[in-house]
KOLLOVO-948581 format. One record per atom (N, C-alpha, C): residue in three letters; x, y, z. Coordinates in pm, whole numbers, padded with zeros to 5 digits, always signed. Example, Ala and Ser with C-alpha at 12.3 -4.5 7.8 and 13.67 -1.06 7.14 Angstrom:
! residues 2
ALA+01319-00569+00780 ALA+01230-00450+00780 ALA+01320-00330+00780 SER+01285-00225+00708 SER+01367-00106+00714 SER+01290+00003+00787 
***
This chain:
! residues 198
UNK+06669-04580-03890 UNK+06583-04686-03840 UNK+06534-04773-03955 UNK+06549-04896-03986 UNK+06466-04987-04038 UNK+06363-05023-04005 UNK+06307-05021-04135 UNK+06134-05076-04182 UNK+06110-05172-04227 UNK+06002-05210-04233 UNK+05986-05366-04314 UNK+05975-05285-04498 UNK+05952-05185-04483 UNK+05954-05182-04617 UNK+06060-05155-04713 UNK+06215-05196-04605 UNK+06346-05190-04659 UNK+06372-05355-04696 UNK+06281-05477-04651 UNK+06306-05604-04629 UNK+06211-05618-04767 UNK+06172-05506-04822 UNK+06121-05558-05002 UNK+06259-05537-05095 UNK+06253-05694-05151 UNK+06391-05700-05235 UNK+06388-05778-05349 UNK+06412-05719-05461 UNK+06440-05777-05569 UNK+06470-05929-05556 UNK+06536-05980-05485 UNK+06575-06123-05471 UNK+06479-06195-05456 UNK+06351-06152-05378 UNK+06235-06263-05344 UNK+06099-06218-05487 UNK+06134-06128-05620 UNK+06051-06124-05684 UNK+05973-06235-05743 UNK+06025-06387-05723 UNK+05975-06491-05757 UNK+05892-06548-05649 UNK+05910-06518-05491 UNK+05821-06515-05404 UNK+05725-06478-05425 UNK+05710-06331-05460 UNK+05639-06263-05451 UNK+05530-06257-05575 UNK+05578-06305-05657 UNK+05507-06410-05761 UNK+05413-06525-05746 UNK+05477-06567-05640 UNK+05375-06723-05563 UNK+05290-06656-05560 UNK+05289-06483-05457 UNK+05203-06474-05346 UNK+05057-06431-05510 UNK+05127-06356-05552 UNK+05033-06263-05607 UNK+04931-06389-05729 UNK+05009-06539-05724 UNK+04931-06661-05813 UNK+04822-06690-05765 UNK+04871-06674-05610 UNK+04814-06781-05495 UNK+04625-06690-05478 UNK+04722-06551-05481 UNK+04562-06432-05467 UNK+04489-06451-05616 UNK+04535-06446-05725 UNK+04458-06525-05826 UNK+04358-06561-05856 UNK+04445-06711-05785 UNK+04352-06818-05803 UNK+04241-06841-05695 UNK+04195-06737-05618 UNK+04119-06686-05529 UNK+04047-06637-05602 UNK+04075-06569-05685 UNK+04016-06463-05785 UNK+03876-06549-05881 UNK+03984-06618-05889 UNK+03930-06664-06020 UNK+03819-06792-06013 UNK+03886-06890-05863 UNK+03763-06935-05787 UNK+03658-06918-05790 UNK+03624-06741-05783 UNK+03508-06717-05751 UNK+03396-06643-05868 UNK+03494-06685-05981 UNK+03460-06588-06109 UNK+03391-06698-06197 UNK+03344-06773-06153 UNK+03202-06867-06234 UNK+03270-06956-06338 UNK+03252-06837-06471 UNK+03337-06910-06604 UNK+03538-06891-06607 UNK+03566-06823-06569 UNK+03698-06856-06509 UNK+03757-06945-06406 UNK+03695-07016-06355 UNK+03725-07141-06246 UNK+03867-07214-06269 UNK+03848-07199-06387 UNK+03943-07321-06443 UNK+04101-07241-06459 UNK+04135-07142-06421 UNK+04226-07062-06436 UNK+04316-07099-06252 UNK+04195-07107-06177 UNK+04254-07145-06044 UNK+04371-07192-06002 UNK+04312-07352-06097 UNK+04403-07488-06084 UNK+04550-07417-06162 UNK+04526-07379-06237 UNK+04622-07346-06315 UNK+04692-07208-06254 UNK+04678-07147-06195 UNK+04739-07061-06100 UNK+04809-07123-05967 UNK+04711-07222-05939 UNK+04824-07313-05842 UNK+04957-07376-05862 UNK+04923-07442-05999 UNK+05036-07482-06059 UNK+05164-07384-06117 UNK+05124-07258-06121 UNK+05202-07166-06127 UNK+05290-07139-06025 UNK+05224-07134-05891 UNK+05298-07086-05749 UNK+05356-07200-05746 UNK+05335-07355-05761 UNK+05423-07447-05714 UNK+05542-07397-05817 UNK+05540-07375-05945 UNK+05671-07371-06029 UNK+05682-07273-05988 UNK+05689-07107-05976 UNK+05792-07033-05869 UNK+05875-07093-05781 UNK+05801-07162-05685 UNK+05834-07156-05542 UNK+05985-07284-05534 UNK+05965-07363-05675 UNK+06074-07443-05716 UNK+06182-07373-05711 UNK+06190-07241-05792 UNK+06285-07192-05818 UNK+06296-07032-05776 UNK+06227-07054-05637 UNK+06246-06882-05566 UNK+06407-06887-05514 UNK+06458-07018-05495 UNK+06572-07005-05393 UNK+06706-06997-05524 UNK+06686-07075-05600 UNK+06776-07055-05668 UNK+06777-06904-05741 UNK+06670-06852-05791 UNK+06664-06712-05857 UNK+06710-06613-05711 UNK+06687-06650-05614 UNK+06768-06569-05468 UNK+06866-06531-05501 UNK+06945-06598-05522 UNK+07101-06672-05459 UNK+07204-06566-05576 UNK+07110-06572-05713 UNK+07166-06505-05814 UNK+07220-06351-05767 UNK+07169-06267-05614 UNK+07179-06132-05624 UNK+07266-06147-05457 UNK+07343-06000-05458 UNK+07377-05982-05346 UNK+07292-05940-05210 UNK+07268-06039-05113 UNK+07224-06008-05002 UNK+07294-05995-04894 UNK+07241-05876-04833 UNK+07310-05879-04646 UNK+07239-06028-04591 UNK+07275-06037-04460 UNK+07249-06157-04386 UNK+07170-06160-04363 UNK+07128-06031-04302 UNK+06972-06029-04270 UNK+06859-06046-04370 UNK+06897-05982-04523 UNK+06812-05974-04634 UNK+06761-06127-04663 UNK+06887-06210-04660 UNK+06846-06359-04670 UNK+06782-06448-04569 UNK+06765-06399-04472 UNK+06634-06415-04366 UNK+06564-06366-04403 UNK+06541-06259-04397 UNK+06402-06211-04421 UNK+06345-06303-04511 UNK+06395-06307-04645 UNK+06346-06368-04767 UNK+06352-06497-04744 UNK+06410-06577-04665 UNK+06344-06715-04582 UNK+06214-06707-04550 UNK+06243-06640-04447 UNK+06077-06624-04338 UNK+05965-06598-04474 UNK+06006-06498-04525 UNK+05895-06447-04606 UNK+05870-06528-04663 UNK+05927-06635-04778 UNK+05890-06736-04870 UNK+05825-06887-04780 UNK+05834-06897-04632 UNK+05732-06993-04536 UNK+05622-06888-04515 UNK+05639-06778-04481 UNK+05487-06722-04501 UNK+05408-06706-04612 UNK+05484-06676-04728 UNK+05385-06727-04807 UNK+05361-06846-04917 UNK+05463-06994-04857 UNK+05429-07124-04839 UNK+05272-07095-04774 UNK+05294-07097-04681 UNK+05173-07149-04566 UNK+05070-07076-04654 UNK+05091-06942-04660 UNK+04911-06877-04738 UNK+04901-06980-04853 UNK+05002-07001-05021 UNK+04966-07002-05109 UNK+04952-07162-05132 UNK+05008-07252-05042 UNK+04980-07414-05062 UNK+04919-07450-04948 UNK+04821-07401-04851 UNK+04752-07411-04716 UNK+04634-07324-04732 UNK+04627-07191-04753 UNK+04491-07163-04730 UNK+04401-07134-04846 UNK+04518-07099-04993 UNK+04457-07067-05094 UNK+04403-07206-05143 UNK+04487-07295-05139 UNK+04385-07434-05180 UNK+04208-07480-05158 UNK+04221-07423-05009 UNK+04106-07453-04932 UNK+04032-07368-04957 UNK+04045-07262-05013 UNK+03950-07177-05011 UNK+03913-07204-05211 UNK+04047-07268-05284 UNK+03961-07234-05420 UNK+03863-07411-05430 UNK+03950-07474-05361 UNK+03829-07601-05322 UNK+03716-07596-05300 UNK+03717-07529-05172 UNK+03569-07510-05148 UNK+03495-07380-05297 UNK+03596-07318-05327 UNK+03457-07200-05426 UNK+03438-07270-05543 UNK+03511-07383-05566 UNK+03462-07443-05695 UNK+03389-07567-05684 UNK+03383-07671-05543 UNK+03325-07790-05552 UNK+03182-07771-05442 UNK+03226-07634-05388 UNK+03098-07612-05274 UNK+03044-07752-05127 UNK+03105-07725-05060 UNK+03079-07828-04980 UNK+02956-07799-04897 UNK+02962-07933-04852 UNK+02813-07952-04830 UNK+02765-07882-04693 UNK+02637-07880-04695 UNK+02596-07821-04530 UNK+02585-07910-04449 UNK+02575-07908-04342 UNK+02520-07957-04204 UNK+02670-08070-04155 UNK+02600-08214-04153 UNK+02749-08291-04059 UNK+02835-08308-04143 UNK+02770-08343-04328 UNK+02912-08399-04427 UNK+02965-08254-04439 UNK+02896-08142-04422 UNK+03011-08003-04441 UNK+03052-07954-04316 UNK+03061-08024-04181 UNK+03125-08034-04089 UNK+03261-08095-04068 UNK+03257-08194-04165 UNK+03308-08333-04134 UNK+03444-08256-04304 UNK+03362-08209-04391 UNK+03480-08161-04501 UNK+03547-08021-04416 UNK+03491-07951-04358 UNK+03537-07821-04330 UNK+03658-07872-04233 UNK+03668-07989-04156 UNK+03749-08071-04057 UNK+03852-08085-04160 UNK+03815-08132-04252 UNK+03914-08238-04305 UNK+04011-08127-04399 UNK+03958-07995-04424 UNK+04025-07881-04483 UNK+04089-07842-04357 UNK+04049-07833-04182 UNK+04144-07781-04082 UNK+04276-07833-04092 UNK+04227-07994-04122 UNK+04383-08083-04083 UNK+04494-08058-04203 UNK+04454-08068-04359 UNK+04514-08011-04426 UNK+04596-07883-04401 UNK+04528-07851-04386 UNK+04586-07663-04356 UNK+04694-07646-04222 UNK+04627-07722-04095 UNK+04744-07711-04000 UNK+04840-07837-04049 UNK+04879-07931-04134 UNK+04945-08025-04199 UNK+05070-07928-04264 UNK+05008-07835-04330 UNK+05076-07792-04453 UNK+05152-07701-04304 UNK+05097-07609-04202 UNK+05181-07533-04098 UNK+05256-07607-04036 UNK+05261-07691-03946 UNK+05325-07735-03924 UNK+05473-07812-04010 UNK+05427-07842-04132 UNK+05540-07939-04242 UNK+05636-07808-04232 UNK+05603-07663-04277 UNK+05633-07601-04277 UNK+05761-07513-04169 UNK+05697-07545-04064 UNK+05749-07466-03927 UNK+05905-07614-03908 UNK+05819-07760-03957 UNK+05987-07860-03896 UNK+06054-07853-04052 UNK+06058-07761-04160 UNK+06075-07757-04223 UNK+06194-07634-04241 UNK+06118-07524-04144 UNK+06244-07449-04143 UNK+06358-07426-03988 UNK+06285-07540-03876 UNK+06403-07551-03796 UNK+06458-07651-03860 UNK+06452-07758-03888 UNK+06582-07856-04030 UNK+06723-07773-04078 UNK+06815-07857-03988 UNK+06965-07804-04000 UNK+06961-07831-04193 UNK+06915-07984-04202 UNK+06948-08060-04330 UNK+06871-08000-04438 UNK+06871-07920-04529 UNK+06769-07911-04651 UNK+06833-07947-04750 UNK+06894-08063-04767 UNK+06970-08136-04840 UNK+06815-08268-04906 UNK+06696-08274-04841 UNK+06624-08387-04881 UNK+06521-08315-04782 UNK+06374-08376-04856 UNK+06234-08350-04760 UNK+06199-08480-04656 UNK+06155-08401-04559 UNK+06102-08516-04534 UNK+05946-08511-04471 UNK+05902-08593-04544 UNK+05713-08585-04569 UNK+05681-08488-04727 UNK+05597-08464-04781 UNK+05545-08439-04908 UNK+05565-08274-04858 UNK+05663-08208-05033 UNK+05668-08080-04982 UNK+05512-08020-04997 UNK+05501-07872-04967 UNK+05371-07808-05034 UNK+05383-07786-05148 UNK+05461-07747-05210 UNK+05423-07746-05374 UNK+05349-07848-05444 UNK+05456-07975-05404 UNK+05380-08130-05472 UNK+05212-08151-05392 UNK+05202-08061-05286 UNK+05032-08096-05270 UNK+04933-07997-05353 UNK+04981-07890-05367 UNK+04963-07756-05502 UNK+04915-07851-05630 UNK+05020-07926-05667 UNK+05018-07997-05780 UNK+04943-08112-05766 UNK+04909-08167-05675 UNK+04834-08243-05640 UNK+04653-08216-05637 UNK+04635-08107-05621 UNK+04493-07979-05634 UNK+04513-07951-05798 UNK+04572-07945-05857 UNK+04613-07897-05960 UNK+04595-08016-06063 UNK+04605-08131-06031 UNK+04563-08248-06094 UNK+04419-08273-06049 UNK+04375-08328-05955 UNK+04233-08347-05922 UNK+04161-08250-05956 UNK+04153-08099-06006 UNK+04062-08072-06031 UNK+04056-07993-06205 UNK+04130-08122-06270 UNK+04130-08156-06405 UNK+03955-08211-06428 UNK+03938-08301-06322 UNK+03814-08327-06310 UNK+03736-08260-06246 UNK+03592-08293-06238 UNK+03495-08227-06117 UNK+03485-08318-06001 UNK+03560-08333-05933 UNK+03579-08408-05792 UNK+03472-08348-05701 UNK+03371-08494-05623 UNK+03291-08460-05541 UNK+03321-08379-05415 UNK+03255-08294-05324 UNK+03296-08249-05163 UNK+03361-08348-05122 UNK+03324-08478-05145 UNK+03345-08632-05048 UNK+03533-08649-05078 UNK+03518-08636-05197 UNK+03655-08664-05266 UNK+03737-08582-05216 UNK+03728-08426-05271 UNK+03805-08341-05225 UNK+03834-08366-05024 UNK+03735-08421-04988 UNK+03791-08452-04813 UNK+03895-08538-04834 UNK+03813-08590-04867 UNK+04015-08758-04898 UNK+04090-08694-04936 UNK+04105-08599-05028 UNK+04239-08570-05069 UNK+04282-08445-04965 UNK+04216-08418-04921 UNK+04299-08324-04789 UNK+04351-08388-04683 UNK+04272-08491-04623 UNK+04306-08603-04513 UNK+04432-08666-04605 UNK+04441-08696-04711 UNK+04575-08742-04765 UNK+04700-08687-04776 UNK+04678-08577-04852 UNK+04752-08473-04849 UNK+04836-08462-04668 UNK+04728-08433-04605 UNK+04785-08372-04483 UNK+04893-08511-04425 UNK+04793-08642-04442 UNK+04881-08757-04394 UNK+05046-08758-04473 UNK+05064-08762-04563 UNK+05179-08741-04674 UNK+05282-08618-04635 UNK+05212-08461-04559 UNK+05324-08420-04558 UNK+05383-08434-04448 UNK+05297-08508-04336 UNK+05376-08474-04186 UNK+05412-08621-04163 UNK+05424-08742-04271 UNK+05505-08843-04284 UNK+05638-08822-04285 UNK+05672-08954-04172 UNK+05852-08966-04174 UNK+05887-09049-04280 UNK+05855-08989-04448 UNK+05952-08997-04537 UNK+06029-08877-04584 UNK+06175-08984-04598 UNK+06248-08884-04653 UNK+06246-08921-04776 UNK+06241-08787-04891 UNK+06265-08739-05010 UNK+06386-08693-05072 UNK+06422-08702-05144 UNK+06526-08671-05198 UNK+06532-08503-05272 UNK+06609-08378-05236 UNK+06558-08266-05337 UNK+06550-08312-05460 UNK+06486-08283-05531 UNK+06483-08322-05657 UNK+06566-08228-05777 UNK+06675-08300-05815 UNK+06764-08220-05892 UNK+06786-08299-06056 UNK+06811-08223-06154 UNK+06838-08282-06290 UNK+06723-08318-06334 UNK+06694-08428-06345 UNK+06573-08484-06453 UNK+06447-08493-06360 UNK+06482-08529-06245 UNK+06385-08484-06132 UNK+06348-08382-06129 UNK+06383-08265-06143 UNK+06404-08152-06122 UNK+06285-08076-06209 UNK+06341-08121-06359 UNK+06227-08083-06489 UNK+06172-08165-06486 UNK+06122-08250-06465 UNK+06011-08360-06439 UNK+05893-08314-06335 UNK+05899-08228-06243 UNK+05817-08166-06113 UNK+05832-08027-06233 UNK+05877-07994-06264 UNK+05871-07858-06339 UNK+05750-07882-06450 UNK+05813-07996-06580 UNK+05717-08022-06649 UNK+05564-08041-06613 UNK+05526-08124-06482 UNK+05370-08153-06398 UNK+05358-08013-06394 UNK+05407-07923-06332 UNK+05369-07811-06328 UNK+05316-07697-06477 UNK+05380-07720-06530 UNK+05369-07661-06683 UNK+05245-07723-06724 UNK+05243-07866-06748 UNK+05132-07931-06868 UNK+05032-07911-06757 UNK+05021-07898-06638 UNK+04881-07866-06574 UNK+04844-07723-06572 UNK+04960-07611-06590 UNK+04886-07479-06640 UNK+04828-07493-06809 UNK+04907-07560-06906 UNK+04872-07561-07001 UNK+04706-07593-07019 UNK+04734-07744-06964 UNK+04555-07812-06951 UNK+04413-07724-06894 UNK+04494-07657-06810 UNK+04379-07585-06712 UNK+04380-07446-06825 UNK+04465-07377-06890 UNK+04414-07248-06964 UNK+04361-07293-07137 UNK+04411-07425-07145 UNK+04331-07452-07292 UNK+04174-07506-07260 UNK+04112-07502-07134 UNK+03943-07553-07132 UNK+03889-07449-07160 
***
Protein backbone atom coordinates (compact mmCIF):
# COMPACT_ATOMS: atom_id res chain seq x y z
CA UNK A 1 0.00 0.00 0.00
CA UNK A 2 1.22 3.53 -0.65
CA UNK A 3 1.70 6.44 1.62
CA UNK A 4 2.22 9.90 1.21
CA UNK A 5 5.33 9.38 2.88
CA UNK A 6 6.62 7.36 -0.25
CA UNK A 7 5.66 10.78 -2.43
CA UNK A 8 8.89 12.39 -0.29
CA UNK A 9 11.55 12.59 -3.04
CA UNK A 10 14.77 13.77 -3.54
CA UNK A 11 13.65 15.50 -6.78
CA UNK A 12 11.45 18.19 -5.03
CA UNK A 13 14.49 18.97 -2.39
CA UNK A 14 14.49 22.48 -3.89
CA UNK A 15 10.70 22.65 -3.17
CA UNK A 16 11.09 21.78 -0.18
CA UNK A 17 13.56 24.45 0.33
CA UNK A 18 10.90 27.18 -0.69
CA UNK A 19 8.77 25.62 1.94
CA UNK A 20 11.19 25.55 4.82
CA UNK A 21 12.37 29.79 3.48
CA UNK A 22 8.87 30.59 3.37
CA UNK A 23 8.51 29.17 7.42
CA UNK A 24 11.59 31.39 8.07
CA UNK A 25 10.71 34.24 7.15
CA UNK A 26 7.72 33.80 9.50
CA UNK A 27 10.26 33.25 11.92
CA UNK A 28 12.04 35.91 11.65
CA UNK A 29 9.02 38.40 11.13
CA UNK A 30 8.40 38.01 14.42
CA UNK A 31 11.91 38.16 15.94
CA UNK A 32 12.13 42.12 16.46
CA UNK A 33 15.94 42.63 15.53
CA UNK A 34 15.93 39.96 12.87
CA UNK A 35 13.07 41.40 10.68
CA UNK A 36 15.21 42.10 8.08
CA UNK A 37 16.17 38.45 7.36
CA UNK A 38 12.34 37.97 6.23
CA UNK A 39 12.58 39.95 3.04
CA UNK A 40 15.52 38.19 2.38
CA UNK A 41 14.13 34.74 2.93
CA UNK A 42 11.48 35.61 0.48
CA UNK A 43 13.82 36.32 -1.99
CA UNK A 44 15.30 33.06 -1.36
CA UNK A 45 12.01 30.94 -2.04
CA UNK A 46 11.45 33.01 -5.22
CA UNK A 47 15.16 31.82 -6.42
CA UNK A 48 14.38 28.07 -5.54
CA UNK A 49 11.15 27.99 -6.94
CA UNK A 50 12.98 29.35 -10.38
CA UNK A 51 14.80 26.45 -10.47
CA UNK A 52 12.73 23.58 -8.58
CA UNK A 53 11.65 22.30 -12.08
CA UNK A 54 14.69 22.24 -13.72
CA UNK A 55 16.74 20.64 -10.59
CA UNK A 56 13.44 17.95 -10.98
CA UNK A 57 13.98 16.88 -14.26
CA UNK A 58 17.78 16.08 -13.40
CA UNK A 59 16.51 12.58 -11.49
CA UNK A 60 14.51 9.60 -12.46
CA UNK A 61 10.80 9.80 -11.76
CA UNK A 62 7.76 7.40 -12.04
CA UNK A 63 4.72 9.29 -13.49
CA UNK A 64 3.14 9.53 -10.64
CA UNK A 65 6.35 10.90 -8.66
CA UNK A 66 6.24 13.85 -11.19
CA UNK A 67 2.74 14.71 -10.14
CA UNK A 68 3.02 14.53 -7.03
CA UNK A 69 6.00 16.96 -7.15
CA UNK A 70 3.72 19.25 -9.39
CA UNK A 71 0.89 19.41 -6.97
CA UNK A 72 3.29 19.70 -4.19
CA UNK A 73 5.41 22.67 -5.60
CA UNK A 74 1.47 24.74 -6.22
CA UNK A 75 0.95 23.88 -2.69
CA UNK A 76 3.65 25.26 -1.58
CA UNK A 77 3.50 28.23 -4.27
CA UNK A 78 0.24 29.17 -2.66
CA UNK A 79 1.68 28.92 1.23
CA UNK A 80 5.20 30.52 0.43
CA UNK A 81 4.19 33.59 -2.18
CA UNK A 82 0.34 33.97 -0.71
CA UNK A 83 0.22 33.50 2.87
CA UNK A 84 3.78 33.85 4.09
CA UNK A 85 3.92 37.36 2.57
CA UNK A 86 0.86 38.45 4.42
CA UNK A 87 1.65 37.34 7.38
CA UNK A 88 5.53 38.75 7.39
CA UNK A 89 3.76 42.14 6.15
CA UNK A 90 1.61 42.44 8.58
CA UNK A 91 4.47 41.31 11.61
CA UNK A 92 6.72 43.87 10.40
CA UNK A 93 4.54 47.02 9.28
CA UNK A 94 1.59 46.18 11.86
CA UNK A 95 -1.59 47.26 10.42
CA UNK A 96 -3.83 49.36 11.64
CA UNK A 97 -7.03 48.78 13.83
CA UNK A 98 -10.53 49.46 13.29
CA UNK A 99 -11.87 50.46 9.33
CA UNK A 100 -8.11 51.33 7.77
CA UNK A 101 -7.18 47.67 9.36
CA UNK A 102 -10.34 46.41 7.89
CA UNK A 103 -9.91 47.86 4.70
CA UNK A 104 -5.74 46.47 4.74
CA UNK A 105 -6.77 43.03 6.13
CA UNK A 106 -9.27 43.14 2.67
CA UNK A 107 -6.73 44.16 0.62
CA UNK A 108 -4.26 41.16 2.05
CA UNK A 109 -7.69 38.71 1.27
CA UNK A 110 -7.56 39.76 -2.43
CA UNK A 111 -3.85 39.31 -2.68
CA UNK A 112 -3.87 35.99 -1.26
CA UNK A 113 -6.99 34.60 -3.18
CA UNK A 114 -5.06 36.46 -6.44
CA UNK A 115 -1.98 34.52 -5.83
CA UNK A 116 -4.79 30.99 -5.49
CA UNK A 117 -6.42 31.35 -8.03
CA UNK A 118 -3.14 32.56 -10.63
CA UNK A 119 -2.11 29.45 -9.31
CA UNK A 120 -5.02 26.87 -9.80
CA UNK A 121 -5.33 28.58 -14.07
CA UNK A 122 -1.83 28.09 -13.82
CA UNK A 123 -1.77 24.51 -13.42
CA UNK A 124 -4.89 23.56 -15.65
CA UNK A 125 -2.65 25.56 -18.65
CA UNK A 126 -1.98 22.94 -21.43
CA UNK A 127 0.79 25.88 -22.47
CA UNK A 128 3.68 26.51 -19.82
CA UNK A 129 5.64 27.64 -22.56
CA UNK A 130 4.88 31.66 -21.26
CA UNK A 131 2.87 33.24 -18.06
CA UNK A 132 0.15 34.72 -18.23
CA UNK A 133 -0.51 37.53 -15.51
CA UNK A 134 2.57 38.16 -12.94
CA UNK A 135 4.07 34.82 -11.71
CA UNK A 136 4.27 34.46 -7.67
CA UNK A 137 7.75 34.52 -7.36
CA UNK A 138 8.06 38.05 -9.20
CA UNK A 139 5.35 39.22 -6.43
CA UNK A 140 7.90 37.49 -3.62
CA UNK A 141 10.36 39.79 -5.20
CA UNK A 142 8.25 42.41 -5.35
CA UNK A 143 7.77 42.21 -1.06
CA UNK A 144 11.30 41.71 -1.19
CA UNK A 145 11.98 45.10 -2.74
CA UNK A 146 9.42 47.30 -0.88
CA UNK A 147 10.46 46.34 2.23
CA UNK A 148 14.10 47.56 1.58
CA UNK A 149 12.21 50.45 2.98
CA UNK A 150 9.76 50.95 5.92
CA UNK A 151 6.56 51.10 3.83
CA UNK A 152 3.41 52.49 5.55
CA UNK A 153 0.08 49.84 6.38
CA UNK A 154 -1.46 52.31 3.59
CA UNK A 155 1.32 51.38 1.15
CA UNK A 156 1.72 47.88 1.83
CA UNK A 157 -2.43 47.81 0.86
CA UNK A 158 -1.53 49.19 -2.66
CA UNK A 159 0.91 46.89 -3.15
CA UNK A 160 -1.30 43.90 -2.45
CA UNK A 161 -4.34 45.38 -4.46
CA UNK A 162 -1.48 45.61 -7.16
CA UNK A 163 0.12 42.71 -6.88
CA UNK A 164 -3.19 40.81 -6.93
CA UNK A 165 -4.36 43.10 -10.08
CA UNK A 166 -0.96 42.00 -12.07
CA UNK A 167 -1.28 38.37 -11.43
CA UNK A 168 -4.82 37.58 -12.56
CA UNK A 169 -4.10 40.02 -15.68
CA UNK A 170 -4.52 38.78 -19.30
CA UNK A 171 -0.85 39.37 -19.90
CA UNK A 172 1.12 37.12 -21.45
CA UNK A 173 4.79 36.77 -20.35
CA UNK A 174 7.31 35.25 -21.84
CA UNK A 175 9.29 32.22 -19.54
CA UNK A 176 12.12 33.88 -18.94
CA UNK A 177 15.18 32.10 -20.32
CA UNK A 178 19.09 33.17 -20.87
CA UNK A 179 19.76 36.65 -19.79
CA UNK A 180 16.24 36.90 -18.63
CA UNK A 181 16.65 34.14 -16.81
CA UNK A 182 19.87 35.50 -14.60
CA UNK A 183 18.50 38.77 -14.58
CA UNK A 184 15.19 37.50 -12.23
CA UNK A 185 17.92 35.33 -10.59
CA UNK A 186 20.31 38.27 -10.02
CA UNK A 187 16.91 40.60 -8.29
CA UNK A 188 16.72 37.73 -6.32
CA UNK A 189 20.35 37.44 -5.06
CA UNK A 190 21.20 41.35 -4.58
CA UNK A 191 17.87 41.51 -2.51
CA UNK A 192 19.07 38.58 -0.17
CA UNK A 193 22.39 40.21 -0.17
CA UNK A 194 20.83 43.85 0.81
CA UNK A 195 18.44 42.43 3.31
CA UNK A 196 21.42 40.20 5.30
CA UNK A 197 24.10 43.10 5.09
CA UNK A 198 21.51 45.67 7.42
Amino acid sequence: MRAPIHDLHVSNAITYLSLASGLGAVAASRAGASASLAPALLALAALADTFDGRFARRFTRSERQARTGAETDNLVDAIVFGLVPVVVVGGITLPPAGAWGFAWWSAAFLYLLAVVVRLGFFAAEADHGRFVGMPTPAAALVWSTVLIGSPSPGACAAVFLACAAAMVSPVAIPRPRGVGLMLFALWAVGLMAWHVAR
